[in-house]
N, C-alpha and C positions, 0 to 999 in steps of 0.2 A: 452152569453159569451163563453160556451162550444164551437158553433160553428164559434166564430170568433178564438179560438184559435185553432181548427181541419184546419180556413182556415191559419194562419198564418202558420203551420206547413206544409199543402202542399205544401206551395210557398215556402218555407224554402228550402225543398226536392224537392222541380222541379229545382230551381237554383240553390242547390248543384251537380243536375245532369248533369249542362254542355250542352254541345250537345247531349247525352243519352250516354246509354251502347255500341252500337257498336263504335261510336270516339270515346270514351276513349280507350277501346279495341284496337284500328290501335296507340292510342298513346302510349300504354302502348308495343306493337308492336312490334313499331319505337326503342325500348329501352329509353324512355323518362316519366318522370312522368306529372299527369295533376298540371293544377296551384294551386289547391288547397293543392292538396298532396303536391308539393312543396314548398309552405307556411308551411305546418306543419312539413315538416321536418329543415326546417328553423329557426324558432319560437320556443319559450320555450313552450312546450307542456301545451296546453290550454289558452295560453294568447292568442289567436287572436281574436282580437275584426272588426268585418267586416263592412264596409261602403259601401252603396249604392247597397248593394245585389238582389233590385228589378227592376234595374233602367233597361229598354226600348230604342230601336233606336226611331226615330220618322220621320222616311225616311218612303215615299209611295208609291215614282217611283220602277220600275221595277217588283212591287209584293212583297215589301220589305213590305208593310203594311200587308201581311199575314205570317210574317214569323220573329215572335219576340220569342227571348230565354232570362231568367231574365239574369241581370248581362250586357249581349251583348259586352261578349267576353275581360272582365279584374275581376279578383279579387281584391278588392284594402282594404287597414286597418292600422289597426297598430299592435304591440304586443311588445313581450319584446326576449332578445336576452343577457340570463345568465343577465334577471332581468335589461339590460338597455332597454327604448322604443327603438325601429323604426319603420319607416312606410312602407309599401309595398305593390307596387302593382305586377300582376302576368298575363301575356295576358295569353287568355283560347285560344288555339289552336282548340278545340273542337265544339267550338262558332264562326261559320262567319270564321274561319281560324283565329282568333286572331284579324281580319281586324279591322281598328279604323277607327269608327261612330263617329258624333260631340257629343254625348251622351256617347260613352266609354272614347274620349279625356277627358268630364267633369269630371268622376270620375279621373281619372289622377289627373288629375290639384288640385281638391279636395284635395288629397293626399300631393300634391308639396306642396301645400300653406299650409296644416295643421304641415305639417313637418318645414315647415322654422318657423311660427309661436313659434313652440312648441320647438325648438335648437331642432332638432332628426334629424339623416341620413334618407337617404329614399332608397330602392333598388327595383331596376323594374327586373326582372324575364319577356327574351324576347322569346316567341314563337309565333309569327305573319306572316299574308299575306303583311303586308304594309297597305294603306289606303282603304278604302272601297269605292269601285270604284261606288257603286248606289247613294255616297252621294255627289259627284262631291267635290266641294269646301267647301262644309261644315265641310267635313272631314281633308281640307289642313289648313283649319282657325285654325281646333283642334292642328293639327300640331304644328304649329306656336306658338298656346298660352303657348303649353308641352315646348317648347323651349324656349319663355320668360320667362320662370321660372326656365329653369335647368338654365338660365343664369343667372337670379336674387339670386339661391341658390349659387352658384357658391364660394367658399371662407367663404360661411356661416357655410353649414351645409356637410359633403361628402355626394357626392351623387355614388351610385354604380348600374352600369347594367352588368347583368349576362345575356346573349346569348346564349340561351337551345333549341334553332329552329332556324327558318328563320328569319330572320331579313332584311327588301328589302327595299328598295325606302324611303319614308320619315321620316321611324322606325327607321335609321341607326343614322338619327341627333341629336338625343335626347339622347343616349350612347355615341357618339362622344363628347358632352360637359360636360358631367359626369366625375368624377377624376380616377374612374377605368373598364373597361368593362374588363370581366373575359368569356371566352369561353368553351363548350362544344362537345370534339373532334366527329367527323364521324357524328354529329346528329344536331351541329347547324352551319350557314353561316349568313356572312354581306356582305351585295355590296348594290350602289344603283339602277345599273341595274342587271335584269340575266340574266345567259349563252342565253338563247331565243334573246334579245333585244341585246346583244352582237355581237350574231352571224346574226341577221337582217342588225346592224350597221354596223361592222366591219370586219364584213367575217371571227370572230374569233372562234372557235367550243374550247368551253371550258365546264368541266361540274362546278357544284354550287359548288365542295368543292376548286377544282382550282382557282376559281372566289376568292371566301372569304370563303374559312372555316379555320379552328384551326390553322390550321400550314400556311398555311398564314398571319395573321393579327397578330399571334405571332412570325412569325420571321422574315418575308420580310416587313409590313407595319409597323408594332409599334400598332395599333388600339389597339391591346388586349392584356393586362397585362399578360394574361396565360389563359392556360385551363387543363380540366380535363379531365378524361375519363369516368364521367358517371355524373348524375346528384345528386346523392346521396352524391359523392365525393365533388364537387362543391359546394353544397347548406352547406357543413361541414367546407369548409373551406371558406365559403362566413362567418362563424359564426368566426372563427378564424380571420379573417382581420379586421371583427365589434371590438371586444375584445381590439384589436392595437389602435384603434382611437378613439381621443377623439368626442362628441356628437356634439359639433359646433366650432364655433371661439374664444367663450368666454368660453365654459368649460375646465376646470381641464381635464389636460392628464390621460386617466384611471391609476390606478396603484393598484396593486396585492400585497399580503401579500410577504413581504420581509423579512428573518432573517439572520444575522451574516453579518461580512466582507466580502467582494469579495477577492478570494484569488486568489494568483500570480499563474503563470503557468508553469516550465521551459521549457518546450516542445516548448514556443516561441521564446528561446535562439536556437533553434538549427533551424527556419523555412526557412530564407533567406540563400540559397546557397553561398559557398565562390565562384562561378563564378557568374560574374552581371550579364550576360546573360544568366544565365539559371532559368525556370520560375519556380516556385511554388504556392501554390493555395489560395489566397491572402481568399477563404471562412474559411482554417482551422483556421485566424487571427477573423476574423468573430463570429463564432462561439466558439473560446473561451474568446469571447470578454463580447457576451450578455449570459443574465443569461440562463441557464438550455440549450443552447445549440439553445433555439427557435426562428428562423430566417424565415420572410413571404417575401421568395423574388417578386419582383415584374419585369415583365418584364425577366422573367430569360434567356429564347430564344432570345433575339434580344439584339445586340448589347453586345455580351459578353466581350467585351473588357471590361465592365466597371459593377460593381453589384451593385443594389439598392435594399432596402427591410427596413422592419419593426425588429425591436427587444427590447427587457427589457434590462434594467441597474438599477438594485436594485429597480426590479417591476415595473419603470416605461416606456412607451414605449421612441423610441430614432429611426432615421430617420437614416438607413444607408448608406452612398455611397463608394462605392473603387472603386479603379482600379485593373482590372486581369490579373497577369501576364501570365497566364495559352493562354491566347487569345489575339493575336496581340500585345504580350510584354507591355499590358496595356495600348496602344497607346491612342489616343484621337482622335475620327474622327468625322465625321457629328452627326451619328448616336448614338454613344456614348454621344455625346455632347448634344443634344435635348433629349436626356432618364434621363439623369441624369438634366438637366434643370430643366422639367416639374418635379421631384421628392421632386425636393431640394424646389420651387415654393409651392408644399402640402406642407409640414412639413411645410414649414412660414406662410401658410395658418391660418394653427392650431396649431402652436405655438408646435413645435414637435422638439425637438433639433434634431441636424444635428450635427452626429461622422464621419470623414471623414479620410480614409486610402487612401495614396498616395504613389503608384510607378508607376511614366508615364514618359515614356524618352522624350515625346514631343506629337506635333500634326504629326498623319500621314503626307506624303508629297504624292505630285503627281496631276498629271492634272485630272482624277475622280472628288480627294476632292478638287483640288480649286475651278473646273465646277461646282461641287454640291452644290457650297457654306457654303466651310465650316469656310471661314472666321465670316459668319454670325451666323452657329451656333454652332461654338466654341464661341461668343461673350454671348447668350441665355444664358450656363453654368456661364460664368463670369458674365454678369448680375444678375442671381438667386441669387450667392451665395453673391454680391458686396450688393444687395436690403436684400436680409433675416436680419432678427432681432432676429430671436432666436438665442439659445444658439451654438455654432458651434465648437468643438472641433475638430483637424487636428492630426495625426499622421502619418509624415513619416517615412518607413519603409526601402524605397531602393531610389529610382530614384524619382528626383523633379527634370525635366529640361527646360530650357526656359520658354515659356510663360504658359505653361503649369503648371509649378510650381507656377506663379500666380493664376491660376482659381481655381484651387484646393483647395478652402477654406485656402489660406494665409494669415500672418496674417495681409496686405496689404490691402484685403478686409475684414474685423475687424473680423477678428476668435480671437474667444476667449482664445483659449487656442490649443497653438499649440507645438506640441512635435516631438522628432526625436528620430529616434533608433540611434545606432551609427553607425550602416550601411549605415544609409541617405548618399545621394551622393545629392546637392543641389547645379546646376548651371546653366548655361547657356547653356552648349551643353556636350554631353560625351569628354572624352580625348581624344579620338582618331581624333575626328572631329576640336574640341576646334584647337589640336598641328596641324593638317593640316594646317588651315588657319593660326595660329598663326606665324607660323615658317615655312612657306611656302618655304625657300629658302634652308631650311632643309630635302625636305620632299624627296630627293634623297639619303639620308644618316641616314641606320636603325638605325644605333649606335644613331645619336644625336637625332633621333625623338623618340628611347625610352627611354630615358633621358628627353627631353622636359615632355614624356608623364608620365614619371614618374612623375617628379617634378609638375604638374599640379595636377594629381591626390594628391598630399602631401599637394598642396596648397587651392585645391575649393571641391574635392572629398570628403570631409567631412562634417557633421552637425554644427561642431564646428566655422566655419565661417559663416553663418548664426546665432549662435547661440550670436558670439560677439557683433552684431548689434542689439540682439532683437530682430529676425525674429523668430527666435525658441525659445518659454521661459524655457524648459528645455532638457538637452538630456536624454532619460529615457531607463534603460532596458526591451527587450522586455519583459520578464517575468510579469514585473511589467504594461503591459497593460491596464489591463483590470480594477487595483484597481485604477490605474492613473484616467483614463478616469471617473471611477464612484468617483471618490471624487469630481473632476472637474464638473463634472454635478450637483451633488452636491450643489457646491458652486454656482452653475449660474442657481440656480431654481429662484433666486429675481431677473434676470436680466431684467433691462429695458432701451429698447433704441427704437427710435421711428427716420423715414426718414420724410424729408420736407414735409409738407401738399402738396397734389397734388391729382387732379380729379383723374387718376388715372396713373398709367408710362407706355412707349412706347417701351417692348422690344422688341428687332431686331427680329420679328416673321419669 
């Protein structure tokens, strides 16, 4: 017994040691930590419970048969994360380059399937070469099968990938179907080809961080939610976005010890400018919104026209979107419109109310956005919010106009609870645009077009005409925001509404 336990403790320590001391060392280098130490700073200290820790390639072309390290290049488990499970696997950079064998896909897949099984998130930790090119197709099969399954978890469970190295060629699909990829600036990239096969094709000499790194895919693609500036930082607030989300479709939203009323604020009496056209910072509305101040934005780099993120309302999480005036007058353009989509899409996922702040004078105009297509996805936005079932609370603050004023969680498309400041301007186009066309034969003569323009503003420029119909169910002081908003949530914790049985629906993609 003695020495099956002497043997079980070397293999223990040979597969703890990765690739050995020097690659850890070039990775420790790099400014990067290995996978297991990243696991452990992840993880509630001690819970990591490890699977498949001895497992073997079984490739024997190329000399692959003399040249096996245990593990073969993923850490893969579960643990706990402030005592909730998750599952996780970690590519060993130090191991083959991260490279996936049809034997490292298996423990993956492992993973995938034990986490749907069990309601638990799962989050992959990427530092890889791409596929392992000794194992031809057997390695593309692996592929394939990681992918049917972030599909099948898809809406079940979140699934999250963090990008702390290279990430190349078949490695990039399996984060792309994930609900959030989160980056690591100067140290990780995604593409499916690189700069080399670039500049083969295309005669384009770029290097890997121009191709796909941080500040790419967070502010010109959309790919990546955000990133950080070290790994330490990252893996901290990979535990902070855990916290926000609920464990699957069918769990209870987390929620935190809560005490007393939510109190008013007056500091939001004074937020919106007496000029309409001059902007202010629709987060300081945000943040005195949700409890203690704490806000997980998402997305924060791209598409600032429009802010989406995580935050508490009496401990419990709440799914945020606004518009920023701070950035293109809060406008609504492709780009905006597909961020806030896909945002609004999670929270319905997992049953995550949706608090929504509006001031958008409209849809951008111009040949760009109609060529880009943004009739299609401004449609994505109005679709998300027209399909969601959770709870959805609206508060306009300045500007509701045109069509734009629909999308924006109206209560047209069944917002629950929708409120106006008394600053709300709620119509069709601004005054100045509205009286051009209106009083077109007017539009030589300043006297009567500001007269027109006055009397239009006296007439639509308020909340209070929406307000007569029922579009607004109340006009509310800003002050009173934030206790508005949490009784209201409140009240529509039992809510149940459910859309037509259907395979599944065909948004405008």
């Amino acid at each position: 017994m003695k020495e099956v336990l002497k043997e079980l403790e070397r293999r223990r320590e040979a597969a703890r040691a990765g690739g050995g001391p020097k690659k850890i060392e070039r990775q420790h280098a790099k400014g990067k930590l290995t996978a297991r130490e990243r696991i452990e700073v992840f993880l509630d200290e001690g819970s990591f419970e490890e699977f498949d820790m001895f497992v073997e390639h079984r490739s024997v072309d190329f000399g692959m048969d003399e040249a096996k390290i245990y593990g073969d290049g993923v850490v893969t488990g579960w643990g706990t994360v402030n005592g909730r499970t998750v599952f996780v696997f970690a590519k060993d950079f130090t191991v083959f380059g991260g490279s996936l064998s049809e034997a490292h896909a298996e423990k993956v897949i492992k993973v995938q399937e034990m986490a749907l099984k069990n309601r638990a998130p799962v989050i992959g930790f990427y530092d890889a070469g791409g596929a392992r090119i000794q194992e031809g197709v057997a390695a593309l099969g692996g592929y394939a099968e990681i992918f049917q399954r972030n599909v099948l978890a898809s809406g079940v469970i979140p699934q999250i990938s963090v990008i702390m190295g290279p990430c190349a060629g078949g490695d990039v699909y399996s984060p792309a179907m994930t609900d959030f990829i989160f980056m690591v600036r100067d140290t990780s990239y995604m593409f499916v080809t690189g700069p080399e096969v670039v500049k083969t094709v295309t005669n384009e000499t770029v290097t890997a961080e121009q191709l796909g790194g941080a500040s790419v895919h967070t502010v010109k693609s959309s790919i990546a939610d955000g990133a950080y500036d070290n790994d330490i930082e990252a893996l901290l607030q990979m535990r902070r976005l855990i916290d926000f989300l609920p464990s699957s479709n069918t769990s209870e939203l987390p929620e935190i010890d809560f005490h007393g009323e939510p109190q008013d604020n007056p500091a939001l009496d004074r937020l919106i400018p007496a000029n309409a056209n001059k902007p202010y910072d629709i987060k300081e509305l945000i943040l005195k919104t949700v409890d203690e101040r704490d806000f997980f934005e998402i997305q924060e780099a791209f598409a600032r026209n429009i802010v989406t993120g995580f935050g508490r309302v009496e401990g419990r999480t709440v799914g945020i979107v606004a518009n920023q005036p701070m950035v293109l007058a809060g406008v609504l353009d492709s780009d905006a419109s597909r961020k806030a989509a896909r945002f609004v899409r999670f929270c319905d996922c997992f049953s995550i109310p949706v608090v929504t702040f509006v001031d958008v004078p409209g849809f951008l105009p111009g040949t760009a956005q109609e060529y880009g297509g943004l009739i299609k996805h401004g449609a994505k936005l109005l679709f998300a919010y027209a399909e969601a079932t959770v709870p959805k609370i609206t508060v306009i603050t300045r500007k509701a106009f045109g069509g734009a004023y629909d999308v924006m969680a109206s209560k047209h498309l069944r917002g629950d609870i929708n409120y106006a400041w008394p600053t709300a301007q709620i119509a069709v186009m601004g005054a100045k645009g509205a009286v051009e066309i209106i009083f077109r034969k007017d539009i030589d003569d300043p006297e009567k077009i500001a007269a027109h323009t006055k009397m239009y503003e006296d007439r639509f420029l308020s909340p209070f005409v929406a307000a007569e119909r029922g579009y607004v169910d109340e006009v509310i002081m800003p002050h009173s925001t934030r206790r508005r908003v949490a009784r209201a949530l409140r009240m529509l914790r039992n809510k149940e509404l459910s859309n037509p049985w259907k395979k599944h629906d065909n948004i405008p993609l």
